[in-house]
C-alpha angles and dihedrals in degrees: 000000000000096000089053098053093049083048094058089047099048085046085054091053096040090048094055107042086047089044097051090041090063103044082062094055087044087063093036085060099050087042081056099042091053084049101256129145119250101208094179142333114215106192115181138162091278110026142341143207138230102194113193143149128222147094124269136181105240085261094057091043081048086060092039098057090033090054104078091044093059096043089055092057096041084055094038088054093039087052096050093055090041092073098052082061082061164051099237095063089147096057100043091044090049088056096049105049080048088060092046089052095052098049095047087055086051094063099045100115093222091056134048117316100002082058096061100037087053080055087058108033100016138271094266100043085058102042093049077049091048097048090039087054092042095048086051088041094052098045088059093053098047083043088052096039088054092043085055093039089236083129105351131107 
């Protein structure tokens, strides 16, 4: 019982430094595709940077702030159906809802990425976005965690 709860925590730790590594390097792609300079990327436990110089039309700064989010949820969802492929479910699924998290903090309009595209679009355009998303999001995991019997009937 131990190991497996050492497992579940390393799989915490591990989810969110990946999954923070590569929102960064969501946001790092869509710098590179406008044409920006990506001068570093500083992912941690608790936030991370891209740091980048350049100059985008409020669409492509749209993509750029949004990217992290997505890939967050493309990885979060990958993650999920890569567990049923094999004998370590509870790692991979750990991971994943980690990724879907994060990118669901990222969106808030008071926090990260939400923040500046509420900058960009409005406080209350992101937030209906955000709890549309979350509300979708939400549904898929439940829907996940019946279908694995983690909460399900």
């Amino acid at each position: 019982m131990k190991k497996q709860y050492f497992i579940y925590s390393l799989s915490i730790v591990f989810g969110i430094w990946i999954s923070t590594l590569l929102h960064e390097l969501g946001h790092a792609i869509a710098i590179w595709i406008f044409g920006g300079k990506v001068n570093y990327i500083l992912p941690s436990l608790t936030w991370g940077v891209t740091s980048y110089t350049g100059s985008f039309a409020v669409w492509q700064e749209t993509i750029i702030y949004a990217a992290g989010v997505i890939v967050n949820f493309i990885f979060g969802f990958i993650m999920l159906n890569t567990g049923k492929k094999t004998n370590y479910e509870g790692f991979f699924d750990v991971i994943g809802y980690c990724s879907i998290v994060l990118g669901y903090i990222n969106l808030m309009p008071f926090y990260g990425d939400g923040a500046l595209l509420a900058e960009l679009w409005g406080f209350y355009l992101i937030m209906v976005i955000a709890i549309i998303l979350t509300m979708v999001g939400g549904v898929l995991v439940a829907k996940d965690a019946q279908d694995k019997k983690y909460g399900g009937r």
